[in-house]
C-alpha positions as CSV (number, residue, x, y, z in Angstrom):
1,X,142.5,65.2,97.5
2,X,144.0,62.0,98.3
3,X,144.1,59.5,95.9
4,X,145.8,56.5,98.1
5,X,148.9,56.8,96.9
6,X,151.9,57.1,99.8
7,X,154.7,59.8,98.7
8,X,157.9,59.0,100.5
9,X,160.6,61.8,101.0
10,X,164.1,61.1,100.9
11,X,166.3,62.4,103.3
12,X,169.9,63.7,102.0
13,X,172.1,65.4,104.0
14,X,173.5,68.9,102.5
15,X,176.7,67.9,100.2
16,X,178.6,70.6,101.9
17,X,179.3,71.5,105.4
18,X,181.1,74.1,107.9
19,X,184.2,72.6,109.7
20,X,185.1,75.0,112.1
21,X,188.2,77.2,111.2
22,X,191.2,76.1,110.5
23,X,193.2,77.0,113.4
24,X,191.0,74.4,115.1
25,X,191.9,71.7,113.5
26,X,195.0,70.5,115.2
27,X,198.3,68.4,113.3
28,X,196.7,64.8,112.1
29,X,193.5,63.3,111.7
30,X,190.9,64.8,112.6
31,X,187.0,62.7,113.4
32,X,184.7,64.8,114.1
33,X,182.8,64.5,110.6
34,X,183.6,61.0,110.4
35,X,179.9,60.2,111.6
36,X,177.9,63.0,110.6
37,X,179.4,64.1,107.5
38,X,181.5,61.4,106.2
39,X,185.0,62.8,106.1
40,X,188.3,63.0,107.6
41,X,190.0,66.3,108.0
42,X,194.1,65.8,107.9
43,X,196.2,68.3,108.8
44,X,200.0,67.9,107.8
45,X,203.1,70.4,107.4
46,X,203.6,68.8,103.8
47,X,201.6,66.6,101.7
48,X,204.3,64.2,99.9
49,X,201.2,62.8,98.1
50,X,200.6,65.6,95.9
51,X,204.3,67.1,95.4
52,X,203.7,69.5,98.0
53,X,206.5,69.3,100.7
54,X,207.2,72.1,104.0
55,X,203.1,73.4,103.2
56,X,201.2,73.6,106.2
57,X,198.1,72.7,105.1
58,X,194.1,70.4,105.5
59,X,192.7,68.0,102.7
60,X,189.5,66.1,103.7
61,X,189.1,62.2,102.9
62,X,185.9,60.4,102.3
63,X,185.3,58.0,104.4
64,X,184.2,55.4,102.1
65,X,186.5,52.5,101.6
66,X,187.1,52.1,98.0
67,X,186.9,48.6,97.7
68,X,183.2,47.7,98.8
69,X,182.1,51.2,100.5
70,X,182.8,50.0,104.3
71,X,183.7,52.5,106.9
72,X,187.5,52.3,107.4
73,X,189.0,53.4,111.4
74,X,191.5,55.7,112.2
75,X,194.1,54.1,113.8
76,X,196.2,56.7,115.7
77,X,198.9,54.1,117.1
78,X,199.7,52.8,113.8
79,X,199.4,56.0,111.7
80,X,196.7,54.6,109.1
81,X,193.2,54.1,108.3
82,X,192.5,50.4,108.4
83,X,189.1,48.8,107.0
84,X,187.5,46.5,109.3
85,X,185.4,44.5,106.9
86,X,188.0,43.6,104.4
87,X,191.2,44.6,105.9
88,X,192.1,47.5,103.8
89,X,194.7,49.9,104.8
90,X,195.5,53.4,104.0
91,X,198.1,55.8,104.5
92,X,197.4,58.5,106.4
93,X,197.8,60.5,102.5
94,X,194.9,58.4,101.7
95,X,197.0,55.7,99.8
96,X,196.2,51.9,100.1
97,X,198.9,49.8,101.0
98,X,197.5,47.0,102.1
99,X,194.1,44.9,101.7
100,X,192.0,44.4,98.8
101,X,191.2,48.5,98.2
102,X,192.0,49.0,95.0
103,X,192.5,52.6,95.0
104,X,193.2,55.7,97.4
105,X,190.6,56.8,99.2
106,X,189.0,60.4,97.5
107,X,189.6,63.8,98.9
108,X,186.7,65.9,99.2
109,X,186.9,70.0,98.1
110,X,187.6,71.8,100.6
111,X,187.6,75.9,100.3
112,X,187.5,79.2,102.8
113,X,183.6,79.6,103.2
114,X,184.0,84.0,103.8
115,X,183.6,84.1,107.7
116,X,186.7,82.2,107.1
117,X,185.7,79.1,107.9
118,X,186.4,75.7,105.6
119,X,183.7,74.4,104.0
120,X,183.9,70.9,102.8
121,X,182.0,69.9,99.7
122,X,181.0,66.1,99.1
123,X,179.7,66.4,96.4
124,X,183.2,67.0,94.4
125,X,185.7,64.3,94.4
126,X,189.6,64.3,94.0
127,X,190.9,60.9,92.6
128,X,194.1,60.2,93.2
129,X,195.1,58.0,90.4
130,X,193.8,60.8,88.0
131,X,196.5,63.0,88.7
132,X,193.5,65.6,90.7
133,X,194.9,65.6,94.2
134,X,197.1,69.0,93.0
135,X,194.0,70.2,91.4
136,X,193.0,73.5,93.3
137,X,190.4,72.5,96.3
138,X,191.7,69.2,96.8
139,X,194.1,70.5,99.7
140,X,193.7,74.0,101.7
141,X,197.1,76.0,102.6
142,X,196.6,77.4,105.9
């Protein structure tokens, strides 16, 4: 029975998500889950930001500026992210360098779901400035 009272169900997308394989994500930045999923996928050949130089490897960045949760832009002509409500700018790494951001931006886990495709994971964080972006699942060798 009904007693008058309205329930209201939250919708939350899934923390984690398929991204394809890797061999489809091509060298740079990567938007295709910028929109749906909230992330970045970056592809580099070394990833100075976390002591690892000559690996060819993906890490995926929240795209959630750090400084008051705005939507920062890849912009591909300047090789950075760059915050349109605050002016915040980040290294393609993730690092700030410019702006009022007062940290790098987070990497999200990323792993080899077992059809071999990555699997990104929201709801697991890398912090830079804890020392986590070497931790295991914060960047993917391919």
């Amino acid at each position: 029975m009904c007693s008058g009272h309205r329930a209201w169900v939250l919708f939350e997308p899934p923390s984690s998500f398929k991204a394809g394989y890797p061999r489809d994500i091509a060298l740079g930045v990567d938007e295709r889950y910028k929109e749906t999923n909230g992330a970045w996928l970056v592809h580099v050949l070394s990833d100075p930001a976390s002591d690892r130089t000559g690996v060819d490897g993906i890490y995926a960045l929240s795209t959630t500026c750090t400084h008051l949760g705005c939507i920062p832009n890849w912009l591909a002509a300047d090789n950075k992210f760059k915050c349109p409500c605050h002016g915040s700018g980040f290294y393609k790494t993730g690092i700030n360098f410019e702006g009022p951001a007062p940290r790098p931006l987070e990497r999200l886990r990323i792993t080899k779901a077992e059809d071999g495709q990555l699997v990104i994971d929201k709801s697991v964080k890398y912090l830079f400035e804890k020392g986590q972006w070497g931790k295991p699942g914060s960047f993917l060798k391919v």
